[in-house]
N, CA, C and O atoms as a CHARMM CRD file, in Angstrom:
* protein
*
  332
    1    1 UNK  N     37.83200  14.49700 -11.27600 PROA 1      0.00000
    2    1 UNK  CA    38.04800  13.40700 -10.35700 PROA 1      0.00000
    3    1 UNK  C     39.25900  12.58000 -10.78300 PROA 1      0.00000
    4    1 UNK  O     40.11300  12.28300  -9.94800 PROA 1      0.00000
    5    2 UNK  N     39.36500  12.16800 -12.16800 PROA 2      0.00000
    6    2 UNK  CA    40.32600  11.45600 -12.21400 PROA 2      0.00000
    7    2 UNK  C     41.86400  12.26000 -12.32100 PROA 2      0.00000
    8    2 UNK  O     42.91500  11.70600 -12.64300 PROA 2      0.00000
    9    3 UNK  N     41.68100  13.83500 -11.93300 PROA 3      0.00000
   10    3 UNK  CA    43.44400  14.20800 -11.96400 PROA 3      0.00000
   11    3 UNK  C     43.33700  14.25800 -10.68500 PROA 3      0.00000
   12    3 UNK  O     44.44500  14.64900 -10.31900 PROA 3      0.00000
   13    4 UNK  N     42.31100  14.01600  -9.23500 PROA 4      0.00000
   14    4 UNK  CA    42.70000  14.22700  -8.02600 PROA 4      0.00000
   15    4 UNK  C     43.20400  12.36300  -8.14900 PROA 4      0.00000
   16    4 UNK  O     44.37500  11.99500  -8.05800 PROA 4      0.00000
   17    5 UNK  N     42.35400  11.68700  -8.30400 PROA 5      0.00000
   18    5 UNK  CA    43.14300  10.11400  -8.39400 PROA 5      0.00000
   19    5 UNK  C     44.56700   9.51100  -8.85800 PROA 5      0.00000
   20    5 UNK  O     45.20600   8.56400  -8.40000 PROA 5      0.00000
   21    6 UNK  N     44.85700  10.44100  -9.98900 PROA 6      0.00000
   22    6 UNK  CA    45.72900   9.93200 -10.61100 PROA 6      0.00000
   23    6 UNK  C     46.67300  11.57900 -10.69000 PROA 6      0.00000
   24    6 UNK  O     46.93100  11.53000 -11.89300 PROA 6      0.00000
   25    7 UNK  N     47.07300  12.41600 -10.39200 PROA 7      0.00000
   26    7 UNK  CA    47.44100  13.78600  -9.93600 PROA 7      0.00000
   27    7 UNK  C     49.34700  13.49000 -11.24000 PROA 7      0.00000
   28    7 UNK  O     49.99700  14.44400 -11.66700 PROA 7      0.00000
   29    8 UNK  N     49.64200  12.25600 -11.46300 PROA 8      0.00000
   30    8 UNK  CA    50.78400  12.33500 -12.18000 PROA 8      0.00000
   31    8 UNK  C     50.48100  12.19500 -13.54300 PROA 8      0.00000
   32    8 UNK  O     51.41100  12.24500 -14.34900 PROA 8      0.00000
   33    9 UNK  N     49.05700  11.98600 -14.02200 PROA 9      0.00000
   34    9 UNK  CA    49.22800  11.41500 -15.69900 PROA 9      0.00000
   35    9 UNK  C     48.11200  12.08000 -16.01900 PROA 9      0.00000
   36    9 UNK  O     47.20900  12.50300 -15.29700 PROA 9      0.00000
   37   10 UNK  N     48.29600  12.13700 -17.38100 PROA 10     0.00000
   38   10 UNK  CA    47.45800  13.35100 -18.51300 PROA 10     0.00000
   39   10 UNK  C     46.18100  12.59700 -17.85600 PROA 10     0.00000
   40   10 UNK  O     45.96300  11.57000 -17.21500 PROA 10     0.00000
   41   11 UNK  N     45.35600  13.86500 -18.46500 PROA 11     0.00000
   42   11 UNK  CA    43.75300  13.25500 -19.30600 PROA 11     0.00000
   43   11 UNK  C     43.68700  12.49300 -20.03600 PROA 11     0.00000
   44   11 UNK  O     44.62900  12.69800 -20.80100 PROA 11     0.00000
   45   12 UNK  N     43.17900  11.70300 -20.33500 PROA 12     0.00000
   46   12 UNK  CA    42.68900  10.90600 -21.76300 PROA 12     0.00000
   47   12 UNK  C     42.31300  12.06900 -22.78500 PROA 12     0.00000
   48   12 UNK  O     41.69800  13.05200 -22.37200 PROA 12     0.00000
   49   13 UNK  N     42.70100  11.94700 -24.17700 PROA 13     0.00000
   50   13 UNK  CA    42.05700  13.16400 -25.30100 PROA 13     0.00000
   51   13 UNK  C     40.73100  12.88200 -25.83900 PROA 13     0.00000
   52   13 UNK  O     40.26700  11.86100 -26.34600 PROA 13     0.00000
   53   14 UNK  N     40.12600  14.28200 -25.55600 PROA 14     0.00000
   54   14 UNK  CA    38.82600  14.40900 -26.43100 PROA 14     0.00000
   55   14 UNK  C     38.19400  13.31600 -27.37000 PROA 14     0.00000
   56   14 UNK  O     37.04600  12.90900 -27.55200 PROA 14     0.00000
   57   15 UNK  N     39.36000  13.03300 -27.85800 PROA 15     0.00000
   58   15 UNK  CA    39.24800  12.29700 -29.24600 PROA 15     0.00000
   59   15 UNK  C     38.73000  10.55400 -28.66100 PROA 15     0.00000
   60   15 UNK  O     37.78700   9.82900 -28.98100 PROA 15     0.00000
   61   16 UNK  N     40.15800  10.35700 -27.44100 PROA 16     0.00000
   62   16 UNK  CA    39.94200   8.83400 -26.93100 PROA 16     0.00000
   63   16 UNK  C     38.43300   8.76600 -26.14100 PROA 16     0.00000
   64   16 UNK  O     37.82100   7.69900 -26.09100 PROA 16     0.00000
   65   17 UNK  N     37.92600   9.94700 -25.56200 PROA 17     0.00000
   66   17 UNK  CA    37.00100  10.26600 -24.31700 PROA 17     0.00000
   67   17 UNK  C     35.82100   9.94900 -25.40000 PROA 17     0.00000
   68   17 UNK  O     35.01500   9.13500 -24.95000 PROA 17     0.00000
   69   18 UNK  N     35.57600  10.33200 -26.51700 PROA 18     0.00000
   70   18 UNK  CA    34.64200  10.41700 -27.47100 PROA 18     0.00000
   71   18 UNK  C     34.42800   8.75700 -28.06800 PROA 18     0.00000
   72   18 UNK  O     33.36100   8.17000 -27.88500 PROA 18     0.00000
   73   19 UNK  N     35.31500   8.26800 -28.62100 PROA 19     0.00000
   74   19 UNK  CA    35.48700   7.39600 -28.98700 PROA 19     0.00000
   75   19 UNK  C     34.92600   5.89300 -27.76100 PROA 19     0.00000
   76   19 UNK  O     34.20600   4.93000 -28.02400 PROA 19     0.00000
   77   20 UNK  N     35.52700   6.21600 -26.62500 PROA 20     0.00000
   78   20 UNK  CA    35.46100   5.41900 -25.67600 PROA 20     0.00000
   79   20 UNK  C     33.16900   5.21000 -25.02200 PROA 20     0.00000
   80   20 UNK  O     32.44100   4.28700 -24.65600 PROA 20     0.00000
   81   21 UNK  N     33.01100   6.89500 -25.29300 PROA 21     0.00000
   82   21 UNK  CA    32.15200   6.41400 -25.10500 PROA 21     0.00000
   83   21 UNK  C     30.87900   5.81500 -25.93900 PROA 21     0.00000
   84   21 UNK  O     29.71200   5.58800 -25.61900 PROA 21     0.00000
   85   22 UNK  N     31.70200   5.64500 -27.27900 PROA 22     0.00000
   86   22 UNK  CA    30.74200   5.04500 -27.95300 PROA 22     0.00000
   87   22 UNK  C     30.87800   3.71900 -28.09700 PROA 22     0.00000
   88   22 UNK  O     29.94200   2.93800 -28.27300 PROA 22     0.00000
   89   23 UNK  N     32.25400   3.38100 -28.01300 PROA 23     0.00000
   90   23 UNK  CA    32.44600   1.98900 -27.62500 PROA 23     0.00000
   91   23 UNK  C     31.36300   1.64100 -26.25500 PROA 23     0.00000
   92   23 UNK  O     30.51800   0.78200 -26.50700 PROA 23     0.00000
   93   24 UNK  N     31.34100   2.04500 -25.30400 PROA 24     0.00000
   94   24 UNK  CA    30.77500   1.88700 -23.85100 PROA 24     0.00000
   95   24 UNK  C     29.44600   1.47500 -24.52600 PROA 24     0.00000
   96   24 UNK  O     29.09900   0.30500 -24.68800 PROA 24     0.00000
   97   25 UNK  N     28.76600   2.52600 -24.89000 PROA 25     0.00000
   98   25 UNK  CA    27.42400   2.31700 -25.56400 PROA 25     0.00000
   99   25 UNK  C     27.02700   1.17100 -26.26100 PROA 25     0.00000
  100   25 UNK  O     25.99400   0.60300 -25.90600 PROA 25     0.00000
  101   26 UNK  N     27.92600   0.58400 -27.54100 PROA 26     0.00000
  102   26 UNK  CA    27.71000  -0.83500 -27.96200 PROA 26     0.00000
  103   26 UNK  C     27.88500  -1.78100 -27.45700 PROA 26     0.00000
  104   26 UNK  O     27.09400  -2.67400 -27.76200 PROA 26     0.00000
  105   27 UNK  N     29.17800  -2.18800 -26.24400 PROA 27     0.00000
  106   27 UNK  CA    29.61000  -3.02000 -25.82300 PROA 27     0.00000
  107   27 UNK  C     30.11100  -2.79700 -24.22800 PROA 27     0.00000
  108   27 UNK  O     30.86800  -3.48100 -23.54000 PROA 27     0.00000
  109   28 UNK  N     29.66300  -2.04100 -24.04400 PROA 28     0.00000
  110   28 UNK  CA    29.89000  -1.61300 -22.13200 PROA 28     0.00000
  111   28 UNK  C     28.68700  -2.21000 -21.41000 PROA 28     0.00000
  112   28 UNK  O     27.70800  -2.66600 -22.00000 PROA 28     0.00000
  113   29 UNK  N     28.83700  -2.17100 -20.09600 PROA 29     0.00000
  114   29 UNK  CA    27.78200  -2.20600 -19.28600 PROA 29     0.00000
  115   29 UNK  C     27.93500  -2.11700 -17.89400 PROA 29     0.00000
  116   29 UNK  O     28.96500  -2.53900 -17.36900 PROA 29     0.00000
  117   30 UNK  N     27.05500  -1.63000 -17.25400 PROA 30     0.00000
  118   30 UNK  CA    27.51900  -1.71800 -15.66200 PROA 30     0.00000
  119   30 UNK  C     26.69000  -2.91100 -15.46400 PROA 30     0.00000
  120   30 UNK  O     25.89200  -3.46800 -16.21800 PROA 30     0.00000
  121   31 UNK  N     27.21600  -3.26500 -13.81700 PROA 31     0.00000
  122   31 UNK  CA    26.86900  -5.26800 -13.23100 PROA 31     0.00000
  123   31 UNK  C     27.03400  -4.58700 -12.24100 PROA 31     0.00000
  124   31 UNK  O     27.99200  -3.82400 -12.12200 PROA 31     0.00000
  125   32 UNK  N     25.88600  -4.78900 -11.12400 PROA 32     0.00000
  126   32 UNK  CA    26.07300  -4.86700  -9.65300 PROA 32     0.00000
  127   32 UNK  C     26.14700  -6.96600  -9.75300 PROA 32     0.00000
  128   32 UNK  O     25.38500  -7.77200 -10.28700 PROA 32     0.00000
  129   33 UNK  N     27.38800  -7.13500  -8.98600 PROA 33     0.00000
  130   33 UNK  CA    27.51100  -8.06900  -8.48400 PROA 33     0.00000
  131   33 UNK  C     26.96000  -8.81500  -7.28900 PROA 33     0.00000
  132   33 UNK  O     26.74600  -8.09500  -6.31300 PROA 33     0.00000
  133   34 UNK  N     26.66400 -10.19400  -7.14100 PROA 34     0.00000
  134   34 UNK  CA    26.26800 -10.63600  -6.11900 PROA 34     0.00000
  135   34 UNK  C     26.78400 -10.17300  -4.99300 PROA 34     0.00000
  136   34 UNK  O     26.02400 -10.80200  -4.25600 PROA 34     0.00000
  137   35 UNK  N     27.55500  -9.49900  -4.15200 PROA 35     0.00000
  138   35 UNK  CA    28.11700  -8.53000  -3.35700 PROA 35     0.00000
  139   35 UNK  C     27.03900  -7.28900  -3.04000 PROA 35     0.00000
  140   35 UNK  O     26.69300  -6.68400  -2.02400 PROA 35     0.00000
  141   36 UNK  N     26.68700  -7.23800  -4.49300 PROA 36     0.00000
  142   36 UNK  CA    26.09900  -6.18600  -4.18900 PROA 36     0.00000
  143   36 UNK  C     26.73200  -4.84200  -5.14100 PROA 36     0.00000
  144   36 UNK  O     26.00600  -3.96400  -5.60700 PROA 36     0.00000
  145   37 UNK  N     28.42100  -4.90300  -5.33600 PROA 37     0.00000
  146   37 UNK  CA    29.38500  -3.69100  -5.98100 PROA 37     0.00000
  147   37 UNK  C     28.91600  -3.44100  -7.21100 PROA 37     0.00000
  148   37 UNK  O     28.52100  -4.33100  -7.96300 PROA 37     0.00000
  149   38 UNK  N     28.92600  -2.40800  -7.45000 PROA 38     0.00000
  150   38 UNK  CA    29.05700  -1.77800  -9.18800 PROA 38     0.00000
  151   38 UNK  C     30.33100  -2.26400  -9.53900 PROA 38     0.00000
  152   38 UNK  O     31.30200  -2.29600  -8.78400 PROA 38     0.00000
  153   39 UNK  N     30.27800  -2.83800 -11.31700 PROA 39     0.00000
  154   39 UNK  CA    31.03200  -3.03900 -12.00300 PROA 39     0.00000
  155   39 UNK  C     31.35000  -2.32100 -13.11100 PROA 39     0.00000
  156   39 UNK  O     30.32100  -1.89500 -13.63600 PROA 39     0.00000
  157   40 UNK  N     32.09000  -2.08400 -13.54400 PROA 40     0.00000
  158   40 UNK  CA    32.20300  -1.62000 -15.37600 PROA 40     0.00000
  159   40 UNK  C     32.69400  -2.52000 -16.19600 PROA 40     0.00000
  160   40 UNK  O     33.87700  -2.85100 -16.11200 PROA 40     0.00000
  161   41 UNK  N     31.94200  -2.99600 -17.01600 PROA 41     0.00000
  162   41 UNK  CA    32.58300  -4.02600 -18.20100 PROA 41     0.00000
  163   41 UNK  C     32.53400  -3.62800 -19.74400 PROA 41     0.00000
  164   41 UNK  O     31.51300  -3.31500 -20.35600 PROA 41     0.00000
  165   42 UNK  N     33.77300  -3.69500 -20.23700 PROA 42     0.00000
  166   42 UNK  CA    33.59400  -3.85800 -21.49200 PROA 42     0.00000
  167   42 UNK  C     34.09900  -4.96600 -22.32900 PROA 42     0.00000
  168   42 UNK  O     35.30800  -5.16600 -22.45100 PROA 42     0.00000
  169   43 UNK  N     33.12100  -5.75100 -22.95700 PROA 43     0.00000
  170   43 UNK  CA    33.29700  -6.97500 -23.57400 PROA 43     0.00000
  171   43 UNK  C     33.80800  -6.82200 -24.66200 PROA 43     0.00000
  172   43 UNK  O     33.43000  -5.81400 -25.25900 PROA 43     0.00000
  173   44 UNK  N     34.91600  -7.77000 -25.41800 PROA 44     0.00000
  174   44 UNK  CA    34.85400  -8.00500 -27.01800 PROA 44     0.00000
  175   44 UNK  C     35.85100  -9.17900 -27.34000 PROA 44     0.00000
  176   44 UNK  O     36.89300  -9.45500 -26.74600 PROA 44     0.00000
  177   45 UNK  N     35.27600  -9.80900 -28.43100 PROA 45     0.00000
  178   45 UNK  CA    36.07500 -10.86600 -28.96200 PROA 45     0.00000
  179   45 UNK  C     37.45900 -10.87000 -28.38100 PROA 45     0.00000
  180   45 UNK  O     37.95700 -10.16200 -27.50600 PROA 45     0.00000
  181   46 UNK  N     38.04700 -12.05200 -29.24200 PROA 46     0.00000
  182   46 UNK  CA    39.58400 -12.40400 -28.79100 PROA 46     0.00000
  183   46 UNK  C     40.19200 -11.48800 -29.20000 PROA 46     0.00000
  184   46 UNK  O     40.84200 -10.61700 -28.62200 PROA 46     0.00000
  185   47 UNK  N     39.74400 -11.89800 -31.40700 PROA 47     0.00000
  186   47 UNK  CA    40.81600 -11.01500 -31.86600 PROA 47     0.00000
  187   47 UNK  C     40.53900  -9.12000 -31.74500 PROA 47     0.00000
  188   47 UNK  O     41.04000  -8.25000 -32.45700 PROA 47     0.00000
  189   48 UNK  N     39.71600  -8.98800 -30.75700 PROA 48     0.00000
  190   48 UNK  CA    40.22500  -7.13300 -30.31700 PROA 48     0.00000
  191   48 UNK  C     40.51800  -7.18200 -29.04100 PROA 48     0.00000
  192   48 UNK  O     40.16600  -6.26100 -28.30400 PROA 48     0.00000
  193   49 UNK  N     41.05000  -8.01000 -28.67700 PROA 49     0.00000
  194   49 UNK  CA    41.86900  -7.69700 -26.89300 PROA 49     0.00000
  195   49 UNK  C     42.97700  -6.45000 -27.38500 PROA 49     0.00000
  196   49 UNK  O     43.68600  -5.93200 -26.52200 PROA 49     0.00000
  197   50 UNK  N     43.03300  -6.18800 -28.24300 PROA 50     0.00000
  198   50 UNK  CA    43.98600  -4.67100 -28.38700 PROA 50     0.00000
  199   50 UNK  C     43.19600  -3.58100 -28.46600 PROA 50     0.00000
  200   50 UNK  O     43.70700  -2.46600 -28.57400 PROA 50     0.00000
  201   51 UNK  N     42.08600  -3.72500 -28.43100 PROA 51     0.00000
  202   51 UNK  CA    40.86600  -2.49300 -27.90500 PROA 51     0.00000
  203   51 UNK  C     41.32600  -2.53400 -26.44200 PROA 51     0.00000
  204   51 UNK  O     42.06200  -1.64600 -26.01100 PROA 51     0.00000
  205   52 UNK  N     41.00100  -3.31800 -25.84400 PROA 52     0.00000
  206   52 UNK  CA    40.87500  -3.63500 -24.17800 PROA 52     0.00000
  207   52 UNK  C     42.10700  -3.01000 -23.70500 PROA 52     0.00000
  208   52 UNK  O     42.06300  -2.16600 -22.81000 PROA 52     0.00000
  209   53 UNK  N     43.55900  -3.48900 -24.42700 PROA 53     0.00000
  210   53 UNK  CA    44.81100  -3.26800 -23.84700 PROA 53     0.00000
  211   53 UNK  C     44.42100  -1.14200 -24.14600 PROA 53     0.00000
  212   53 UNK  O     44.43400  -0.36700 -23.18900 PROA 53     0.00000
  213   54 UNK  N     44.23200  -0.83300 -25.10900 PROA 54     0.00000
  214   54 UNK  CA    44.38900   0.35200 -25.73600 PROA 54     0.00000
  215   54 UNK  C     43.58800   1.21500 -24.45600 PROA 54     0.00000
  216   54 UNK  O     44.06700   2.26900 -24.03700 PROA 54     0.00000
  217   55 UNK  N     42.47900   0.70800 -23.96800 PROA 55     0.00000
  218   55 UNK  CA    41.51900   1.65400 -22.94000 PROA 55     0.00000
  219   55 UNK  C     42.45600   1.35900 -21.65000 PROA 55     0.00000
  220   55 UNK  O     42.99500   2.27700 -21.03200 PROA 55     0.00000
  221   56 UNK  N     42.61500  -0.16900 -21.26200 PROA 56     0.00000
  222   56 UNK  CA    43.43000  -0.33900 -19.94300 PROA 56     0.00000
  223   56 UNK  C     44.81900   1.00700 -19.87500 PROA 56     0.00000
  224   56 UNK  O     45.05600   1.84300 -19.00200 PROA 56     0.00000
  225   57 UNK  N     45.48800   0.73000 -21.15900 PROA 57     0.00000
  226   57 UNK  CA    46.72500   1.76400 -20.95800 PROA 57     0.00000
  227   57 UNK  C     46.96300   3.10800 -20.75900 PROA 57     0.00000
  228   57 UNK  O     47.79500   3.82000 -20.19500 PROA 57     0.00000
  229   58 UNK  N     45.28500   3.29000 -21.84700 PROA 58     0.00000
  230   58 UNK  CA    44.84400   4.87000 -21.78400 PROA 58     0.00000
  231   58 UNK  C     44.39700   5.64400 -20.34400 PROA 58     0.00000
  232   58 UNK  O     44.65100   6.77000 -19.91500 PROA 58     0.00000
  233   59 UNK  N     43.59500   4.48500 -19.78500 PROA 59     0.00000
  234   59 UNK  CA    43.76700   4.92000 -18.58200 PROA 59     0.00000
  235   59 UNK  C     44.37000   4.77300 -17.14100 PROA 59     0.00000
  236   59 UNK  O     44.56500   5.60100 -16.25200 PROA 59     0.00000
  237   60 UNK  N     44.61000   3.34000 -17.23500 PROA 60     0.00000
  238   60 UNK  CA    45.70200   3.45900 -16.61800 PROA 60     0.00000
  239   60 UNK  C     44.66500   2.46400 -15.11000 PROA 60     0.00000
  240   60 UNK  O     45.07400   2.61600 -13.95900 PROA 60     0.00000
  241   61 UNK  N     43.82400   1.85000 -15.28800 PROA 61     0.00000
  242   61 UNK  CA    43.29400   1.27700 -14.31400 PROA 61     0.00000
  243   61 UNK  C     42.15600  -0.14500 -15.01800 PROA 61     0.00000
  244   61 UNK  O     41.70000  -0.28600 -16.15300 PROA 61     0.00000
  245   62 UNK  N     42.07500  -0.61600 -14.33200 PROA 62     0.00000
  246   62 UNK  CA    41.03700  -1.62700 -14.32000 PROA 62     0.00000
  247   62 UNK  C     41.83800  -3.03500 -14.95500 PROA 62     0.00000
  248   62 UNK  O     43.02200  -2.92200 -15.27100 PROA 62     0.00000
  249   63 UNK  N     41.32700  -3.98900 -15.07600 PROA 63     0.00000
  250   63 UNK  CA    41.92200  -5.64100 -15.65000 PROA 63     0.00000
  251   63 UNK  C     40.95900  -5.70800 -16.59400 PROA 63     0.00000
  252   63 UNK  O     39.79500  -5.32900 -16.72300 PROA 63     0.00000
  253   64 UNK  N     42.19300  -6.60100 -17.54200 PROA 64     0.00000
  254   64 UNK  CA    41.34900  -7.82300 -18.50900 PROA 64     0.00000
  255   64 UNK  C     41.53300  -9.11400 -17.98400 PROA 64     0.00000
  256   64 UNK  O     42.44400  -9.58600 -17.30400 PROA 64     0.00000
  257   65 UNK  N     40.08800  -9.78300 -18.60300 PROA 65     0.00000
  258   65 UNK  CA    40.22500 -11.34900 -17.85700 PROA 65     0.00000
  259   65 UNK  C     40.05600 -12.13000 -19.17500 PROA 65     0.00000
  260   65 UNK  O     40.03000 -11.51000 -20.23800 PROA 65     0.00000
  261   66 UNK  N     39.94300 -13.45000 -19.13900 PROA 66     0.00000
  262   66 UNK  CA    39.54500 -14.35700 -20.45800 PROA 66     0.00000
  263   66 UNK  C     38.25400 -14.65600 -19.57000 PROA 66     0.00000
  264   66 UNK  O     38.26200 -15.12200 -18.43100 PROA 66     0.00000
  265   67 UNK  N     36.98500 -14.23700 -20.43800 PROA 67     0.00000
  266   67 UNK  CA    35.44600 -14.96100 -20.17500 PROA 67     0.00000
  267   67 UNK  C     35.78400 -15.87800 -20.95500 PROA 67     0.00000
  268   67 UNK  O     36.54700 -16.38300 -20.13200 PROA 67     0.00000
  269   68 UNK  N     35.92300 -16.79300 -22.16200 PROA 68     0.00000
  270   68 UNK  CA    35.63800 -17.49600 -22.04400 PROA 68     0.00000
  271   68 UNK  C     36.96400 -18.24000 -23.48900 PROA 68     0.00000
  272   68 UNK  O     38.12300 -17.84300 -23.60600 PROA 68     0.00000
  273   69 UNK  N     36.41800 -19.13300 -24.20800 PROA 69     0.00000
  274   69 UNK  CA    37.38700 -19.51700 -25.63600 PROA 69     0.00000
  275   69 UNK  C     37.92700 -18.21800 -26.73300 PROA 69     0.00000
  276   69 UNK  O     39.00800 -17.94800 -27.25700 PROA 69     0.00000
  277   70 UNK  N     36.26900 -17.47900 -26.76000 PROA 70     0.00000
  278   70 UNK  CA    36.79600 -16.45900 -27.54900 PROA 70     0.00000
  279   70 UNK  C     36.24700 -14.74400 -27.03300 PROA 70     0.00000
  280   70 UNK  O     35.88700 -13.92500 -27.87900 PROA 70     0.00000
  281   71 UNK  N     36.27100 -14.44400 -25.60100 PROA 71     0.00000
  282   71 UNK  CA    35.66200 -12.99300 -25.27800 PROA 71     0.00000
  283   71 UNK  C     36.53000 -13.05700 -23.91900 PROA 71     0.00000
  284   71 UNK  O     36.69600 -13.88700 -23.02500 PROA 71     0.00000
  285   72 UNK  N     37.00000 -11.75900 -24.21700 PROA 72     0.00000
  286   72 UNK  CA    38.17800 -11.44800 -23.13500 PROA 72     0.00000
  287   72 UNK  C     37.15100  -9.74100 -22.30500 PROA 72     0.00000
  288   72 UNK  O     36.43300  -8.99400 -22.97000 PROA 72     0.00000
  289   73 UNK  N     37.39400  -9.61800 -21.03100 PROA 73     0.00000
  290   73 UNK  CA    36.42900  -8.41900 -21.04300 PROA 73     0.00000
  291   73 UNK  C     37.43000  -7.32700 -19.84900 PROA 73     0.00000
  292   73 UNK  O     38.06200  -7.69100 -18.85700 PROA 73     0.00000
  293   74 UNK  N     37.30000  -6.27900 -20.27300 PROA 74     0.00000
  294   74 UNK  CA    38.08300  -5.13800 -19.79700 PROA 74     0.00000
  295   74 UNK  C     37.17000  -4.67200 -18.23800 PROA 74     0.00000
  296   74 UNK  O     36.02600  -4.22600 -18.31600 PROA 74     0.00000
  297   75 UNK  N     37.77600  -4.83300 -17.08400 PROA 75     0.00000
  298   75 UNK  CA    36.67400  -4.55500 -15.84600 PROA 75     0.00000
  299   75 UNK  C     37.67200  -3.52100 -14.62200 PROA 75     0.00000
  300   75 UNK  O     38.78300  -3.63600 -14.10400 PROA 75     0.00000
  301   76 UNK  N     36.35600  -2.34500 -14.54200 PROA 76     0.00000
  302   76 UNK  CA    36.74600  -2.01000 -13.69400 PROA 76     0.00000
  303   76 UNK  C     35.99100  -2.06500 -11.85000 PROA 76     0.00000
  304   76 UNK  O     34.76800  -2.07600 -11.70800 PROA 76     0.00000
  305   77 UNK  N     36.68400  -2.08600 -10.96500 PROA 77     0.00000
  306   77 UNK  CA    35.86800  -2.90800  -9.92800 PROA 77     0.00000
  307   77 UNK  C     35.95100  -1.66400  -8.73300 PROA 77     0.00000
  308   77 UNK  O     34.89800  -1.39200  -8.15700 PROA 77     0.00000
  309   78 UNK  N     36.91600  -1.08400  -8.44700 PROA 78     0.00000
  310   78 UNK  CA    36.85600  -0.19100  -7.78800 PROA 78     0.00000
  311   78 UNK  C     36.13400   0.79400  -7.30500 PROA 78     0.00000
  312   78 UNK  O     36.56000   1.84000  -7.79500 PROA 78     0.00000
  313   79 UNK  N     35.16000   1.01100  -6.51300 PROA 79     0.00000
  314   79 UNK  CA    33.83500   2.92600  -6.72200 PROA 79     0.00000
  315   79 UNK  C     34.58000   3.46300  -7.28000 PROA 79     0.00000
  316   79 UNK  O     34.37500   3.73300  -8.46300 PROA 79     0.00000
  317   80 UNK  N     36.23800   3.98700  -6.36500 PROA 80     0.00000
  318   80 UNK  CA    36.25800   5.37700  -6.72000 PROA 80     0.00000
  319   80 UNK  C     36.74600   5.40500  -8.29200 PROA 80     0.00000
  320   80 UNK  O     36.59600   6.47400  -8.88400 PROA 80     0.00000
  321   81 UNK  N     37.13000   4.66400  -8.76800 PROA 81     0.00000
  322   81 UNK  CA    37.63700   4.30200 -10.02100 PROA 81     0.00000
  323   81 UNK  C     36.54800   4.70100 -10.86800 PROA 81     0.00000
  324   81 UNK  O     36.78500   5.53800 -11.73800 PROA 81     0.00000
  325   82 UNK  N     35.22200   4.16200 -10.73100 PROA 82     0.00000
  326   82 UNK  CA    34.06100   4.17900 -11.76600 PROA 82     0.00000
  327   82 UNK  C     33.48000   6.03400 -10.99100 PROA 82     0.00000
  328   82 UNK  O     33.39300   7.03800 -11.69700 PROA 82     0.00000
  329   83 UNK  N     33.28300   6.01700  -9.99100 PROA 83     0.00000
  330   83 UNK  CA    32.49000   7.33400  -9.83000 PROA 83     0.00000
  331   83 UNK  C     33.02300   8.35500 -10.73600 PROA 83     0.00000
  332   83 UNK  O     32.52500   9.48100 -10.76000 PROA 83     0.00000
Protein backbone atom coordinates (compact mmCIF):
# COMPACT_ATOMS: atom_id res chain seq x y z
CA UNK A 1 0.00 0.00 0.00
CA UNK A 2 2.41 2.44 0.82
CA UNK A 3 4.49 2.11 -2.78
CA UNK A 4 0.91 2.53 -4.53
CA UNK A 5 0.68 5.95 -2.19
CA UNK A 6 3.89 7.10 -2.39
CA UNK A 7 5.03 5.18 -6.03
CA UNK A 8 8.45 7.76 -5.93
CA UNK A 9 10.23 6.82 -2.52
CA UNK A 10 11.86 3.66 -1.04
CA UNK A 11 10.38 1.44 1.65
CA UNK A 12 11.32 2.15 5.02
CA UNK A 13 14.23 -0.77 6.03
CA UNK A 14 13.55 -3.85 7.85
CA UNK A 15 15.65 -2.55 10.39
CA UNK A 16 13.53 1.08 10.72
CA UNK A 17 10.04 -1.16 10.18
CA UNK A 18 11.27 -3.32 13.24
CA UNK A 19 12.40 -0.78 15.34
CA UNK A 20 9.35 1.48 14.68
CA UNK A 21 7.21 -1.08 15.75
CA UNK A 22 8.45 -1.43 18.96
CA UNK A 23 8.57 2.04 19.55
CA UNK A 24 4.58 1.98 18.52
CA UNK A 25 4.14 -0.65 21.20
CA UNK A 26 5.64 1.48 24.20
CA UNK A 27 4.58 4.76 23.17
CA UNK A 28 2.04 4.61 20.13
CA UNK A 29 -1.55 4.49 20.16
CA UNK A 30 -4.52 4.74 18.02
CA UNK A 31 -7.51 7.70 19.14
CA UNK A 32 -10.76 7.71 17.40
CA UNK A 33 -11.49 11.32 17.77
CA UNK A 34 -14.57 13.15 18.69
CA UNK A 35 -15.36 13.15 14.84
CA UNK A 36 -15.39 9.96 15.13
CA UNK A 37 -11.62 9.48 12.71
CA UNK A 38 -8.87 7.09 13.56
CA UNK A 39 -5.73 8.60 14.68
CA UNK A 40 -2.09 7.42 15.03
CA UNK A 41 -0.06 8.92 17.77
CA UNK A 42 3.19 8.65 18.89
CA UNK A 43 4.11 10.48 22.04
CA UNK A 44 7.57 11.44 23.63
CA UNK A 45 9.28 13.98 25.65
CA UNK A 46 10.83 17.24 24.37
CA UNK A 47 14.26 16.18 24.53
CA UNK A 48 13.41 13.11 21.75
CA UNK A 49 11.48 15.25 19.21
CA UNK A 50 14.45 13.75 17.01
CA UNK A 51 12.71 10.34 17.33
CA UNK A 52 9.50 12.06 15.93
CA UNK A 53 11.52 14.10 13.19
CA UNK A 54 13.49 10.59 12.37
CA UNK A 55 9.86 8.53 11.77
CA UNK A 56 8.16 11.85 10.14
CA UNK A 57 11.23 11.86 7.52
CA UNK A 58 11.42 8.15 7.28
CA UNK A 59 8.24 8.19 6.11
CA UNK A 60 7.48 10.88 4.73
CA UNK A 61 3.86 11.72 6.16
CA UNK A 62 2.05 12.72 9.20
CA UNK A 63 2.86 16.11 11.76
CA UNK A 64 4.42 16.88 14.95
CA UNK A 65 2.60 19.16 17.32
CA UNK A 66 3.74 20.58 20.92
CA UNK A 67 1.09 18.76 23.55
CA UNK A 68 2.22 20.47 25.95
CA UNK A 69 5.72 22.28 28.08
CA UNK A 70 7.50 19.11 27.71
CA UNK A 71 5.68 16.22 25.10
CA UNK A 72 5.67 16.91 21.51
CA UNK A 73 3.57 13.97 19.63
CA UNK A 74 4.12 12.60 16.04
CA UNK A 75 0.26 12.20 14.35
CA UNK A 76 -0.95 10.70 11.63
CA UNK A 77 -4.64 11.72 10.59
CA UNK A 78 -5.29 10.61 7.23
CA UNK A 79 -7.27 6.65 6.61
CA UNK A 80 -5.44 6.11 3.74
CA UNK A 81 -2.21 7.03 5.38
CA UNK A 82 -2.85 4.69 8.54
CA UNK A 83 -4.70 1.72 6.56
Amino acid sequence: MYSKLFPDKALPSESFLTWFIGLTEGDGSFIINKHNALIFVVTQGTPNIQILLHIQNTLGIGRIIKQGPRVHRYIIEKKEHIE
